[in-house]
PAGU-706170 format. One record per residue (C-alpha): x negated, y, z negated. Coordinates in steps of 0.001 Angstrom, whole numbers, plus 500000, padded with zeros to 6 digits. Layout:
N
XYZ
...
% end
This chain:
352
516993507051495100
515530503563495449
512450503249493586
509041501501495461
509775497963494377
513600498073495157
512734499176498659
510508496138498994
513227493862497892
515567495768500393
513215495220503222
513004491372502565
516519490957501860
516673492903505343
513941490985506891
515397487291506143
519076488190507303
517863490281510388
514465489619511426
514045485952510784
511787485508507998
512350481653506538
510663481834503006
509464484247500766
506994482321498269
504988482980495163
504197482640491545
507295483384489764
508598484791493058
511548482740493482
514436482357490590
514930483059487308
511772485905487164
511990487141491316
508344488120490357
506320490042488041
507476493125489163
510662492130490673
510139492510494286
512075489255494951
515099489088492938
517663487923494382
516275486779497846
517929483598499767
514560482163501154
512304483195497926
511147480072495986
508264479493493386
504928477923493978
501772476662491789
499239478907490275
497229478782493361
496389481625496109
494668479056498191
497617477258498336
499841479899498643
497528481256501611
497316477577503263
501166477249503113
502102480440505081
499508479737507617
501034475448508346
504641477738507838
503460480091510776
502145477403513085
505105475705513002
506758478492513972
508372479765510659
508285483345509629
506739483566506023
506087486086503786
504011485211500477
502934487331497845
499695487246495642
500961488005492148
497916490787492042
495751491211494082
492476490728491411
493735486895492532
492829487041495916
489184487341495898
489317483074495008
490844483124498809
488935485424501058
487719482068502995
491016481211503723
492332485155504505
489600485727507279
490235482176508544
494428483694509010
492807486450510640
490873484852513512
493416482668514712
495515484729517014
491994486230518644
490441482006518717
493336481053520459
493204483761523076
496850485034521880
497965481527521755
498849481106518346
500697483811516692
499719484107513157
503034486049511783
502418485757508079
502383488713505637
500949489147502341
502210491011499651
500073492300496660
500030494820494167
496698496826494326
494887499243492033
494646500984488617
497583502837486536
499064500117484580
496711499631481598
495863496298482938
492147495621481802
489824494039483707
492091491265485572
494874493400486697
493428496900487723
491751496202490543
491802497374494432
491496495482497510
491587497575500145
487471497918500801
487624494106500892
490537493514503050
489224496167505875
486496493696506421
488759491272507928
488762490960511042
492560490095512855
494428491468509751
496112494295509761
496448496316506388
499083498567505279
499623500273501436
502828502639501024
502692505813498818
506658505943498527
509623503741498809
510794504951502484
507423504082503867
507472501113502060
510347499950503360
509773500937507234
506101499228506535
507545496188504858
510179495851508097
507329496539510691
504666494105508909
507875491167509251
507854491969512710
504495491758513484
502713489054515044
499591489450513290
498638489022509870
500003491780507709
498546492599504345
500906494651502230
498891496704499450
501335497849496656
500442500577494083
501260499058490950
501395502365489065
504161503550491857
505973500573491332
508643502344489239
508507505555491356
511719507057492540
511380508389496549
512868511490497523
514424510194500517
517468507517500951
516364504381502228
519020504151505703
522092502408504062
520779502981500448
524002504305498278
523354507639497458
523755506709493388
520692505367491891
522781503752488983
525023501817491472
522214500790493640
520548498956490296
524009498046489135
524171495850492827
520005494703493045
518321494163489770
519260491146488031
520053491262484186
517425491655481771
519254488084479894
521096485669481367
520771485441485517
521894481844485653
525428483060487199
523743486134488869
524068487016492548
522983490614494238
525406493104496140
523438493952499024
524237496908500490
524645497015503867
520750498160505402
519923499045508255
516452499203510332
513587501642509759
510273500556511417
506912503018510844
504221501616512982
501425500067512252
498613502630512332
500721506090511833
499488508481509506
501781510897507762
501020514397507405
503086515196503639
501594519206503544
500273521504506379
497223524096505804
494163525417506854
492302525917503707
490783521872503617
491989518394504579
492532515741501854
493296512132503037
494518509570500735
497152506392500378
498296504919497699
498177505553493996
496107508451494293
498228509903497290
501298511870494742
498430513548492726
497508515095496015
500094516438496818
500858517736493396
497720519034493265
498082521129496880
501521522600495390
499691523912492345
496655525302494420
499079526987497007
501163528171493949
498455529652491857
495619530226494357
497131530726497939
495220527212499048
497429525805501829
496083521796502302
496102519326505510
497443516428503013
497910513577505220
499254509721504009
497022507203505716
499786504362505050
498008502084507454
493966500586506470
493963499453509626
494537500465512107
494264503896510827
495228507099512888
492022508236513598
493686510884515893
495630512662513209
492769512488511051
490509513811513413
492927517113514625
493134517840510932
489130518009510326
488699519684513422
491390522121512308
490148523023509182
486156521815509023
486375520667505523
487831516950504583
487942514858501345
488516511021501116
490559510196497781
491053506746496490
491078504386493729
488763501653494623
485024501481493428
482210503602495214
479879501052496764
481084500288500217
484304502296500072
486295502250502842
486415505713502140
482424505648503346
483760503907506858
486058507562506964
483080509391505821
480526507911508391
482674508396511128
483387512444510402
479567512784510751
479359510767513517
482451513102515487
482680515931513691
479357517062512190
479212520508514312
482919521052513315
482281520983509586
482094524029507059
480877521924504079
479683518846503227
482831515933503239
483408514576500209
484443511469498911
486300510982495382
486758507323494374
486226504817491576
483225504235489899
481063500737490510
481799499062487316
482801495129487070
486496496288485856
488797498821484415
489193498587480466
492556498283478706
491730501281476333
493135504536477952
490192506561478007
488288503880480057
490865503557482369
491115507263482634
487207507804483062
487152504918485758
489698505929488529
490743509252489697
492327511540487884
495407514136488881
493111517346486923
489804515656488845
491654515546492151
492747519453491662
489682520418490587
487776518609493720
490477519977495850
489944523553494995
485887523167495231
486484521967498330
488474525041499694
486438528015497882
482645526266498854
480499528917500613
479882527697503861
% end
């Protein structure tokens, strides 16, 4: 099985030979490195830019107007708060020019905690980027919905922001990416460039073929009635982990549903489930003040307060300027997988 950041390269790879996408830009994106976490290796179109989001931003955008197909990546996304002028300028352009000007760019970034990456690499984005206007926001859980997400994003004529988990970057799916070999070995054997000499290097792409999840479609991963839990992201596995272990030792059966998609977000699925069972919990990584979590907890008062059992609940990062290197910090600062059970379960068993 094709881990997160192998589908990513799969869907470019599939995305400049199928769906027109010209250039696939960076820092350290293009040859010998194919990026930090080597999402790019091996790409026709990918090439290497200066240390400078702005100017990686300002690119795709002259690249989309004259009618090329980019897709540029932010090497993390703690870099692109030096650019938010530029990313909300990319997302009025389609809606200033009355649908005039398509604005087909996407943005790749890795997002969040897990990696032991102090204070300049552990941030999220996702609070941020749901206040821009025009953009639409998407962040995997898994390499199959990374790769329909990735494929969909290319094809959209909006501005797509692609949020990667950098802790799931390694993470093996348990699903076959459509024309992924069914041997994990060959698959690296033909995709991942040698750890020494690449000079004489070239991929053996297997032979892909198209998987689009739209824009805006939630994924129910586990089907109860004892509480809802919503997540995306980092956070999403330890979810579902954690509603296996509940079922298996307590008889808790969980609404676990994938948001994939910031925005738009599938209010409708959401909505059935907290109808369904009356209690709901937001989990995510990013820090507590303005959450978009609070956006999903707002509007469950707003439609739902006479449905609700309990109180909803939101789990998420706490509001501190960044994430320390030392494990313990980093531990004490994001969610949890015992936290997440633990809220979980007092969730389900709350008197109400």
């Amino acid at each position: 099985m094709a881990t997160l950041v192998q589908a990513i390269r799969l869907a470019l790879h599939y995305g400049e030979t199928h769906l027109g996408v010209t250039d696939v830009f960076g820092e350290d994106v293009g040859p010998p490195l194919g990026g930090v976490f080597t999402a790019t290796q091996g790409l026709a179109t990918a090439w290497n830019t200066p240390l400078d989001e702005r100017g990686i931003l300002g690119t795709a955008m002259g690249l989309a107007y004259a009618g090329a197909k980019p897709v540029a990546e932010i090497q993390f996304c703690d870099y692109a708060f030096n650019s938010i002028d530029l990313l909300k300028v990319a997302g009025n352009q389609r809606w200033c020019s009355a649908g005039g000007f398509a604005m087909p760019i996407v943005v790749m970034t890795p997002n969040g905690a897990g990696i032991r990456g102090s204070v300049y690499h552990s941030h999220s984005f996702e609070s941020w980027a749901s206040r821009l206007a025009g953009w639409k926001i998407v962040m995997p859980s898994n390499p199959l919905d990374a790769y329909g997400l990735m494929l969909s994003a290319i094809a959209d004529p909006n501005p797509v922001l692609v949020l990667l988990p950098k802790a799931l970057m390694r993470v093996k799916g348990d699903k076959l990416l459509p024309g992924e070999p069914a041997d994990a070995d060959e698959l690296a054997r033909r995709i991942d460039a040698p750890v020494n000499d690449r000079a004489n290097w070239t991929p053996d792409w297997p032979e892909m073929r198209e998987h689009f999840i739209p824009i805006g479609e939630a994924s129910l991963v586990r089907e109860g009635t004892a509480a809802t839990v919503i997540s995306y992201g980092r956070p999403m596995p330890m979810c579902v982990k954690a509603a296996d272990e509940l079922q298996r030792d307590y008889g808790l059966q969980f609404d676990v549903i994938d948001l994939r998609s910031i925005f738009p977000y599938d209010w409708d699925m959401l909505s059935r489930s907290i109808e369904k069972t009356g209690r709901v919990m937001f989990v995510n990584e990013d820090t507590e003040v303005t959450n978009f979590g609070e956006h999903l907890l707002r509007r469950t008062i707003e439609d739902h307060f006479y449905d609700l059992l309990v109180q909803p609940k939101l789990l998420q990062g706490k509001h501190l300027p960044g994430i320390g290197m030392n494990q313990v910090y980093e531990d004490n600062s994001v969610p949890q997988y015992a936290e997440i059970r633990d809220a979980m379960r007092a969730l389900a068993t709350e008197a109400a």
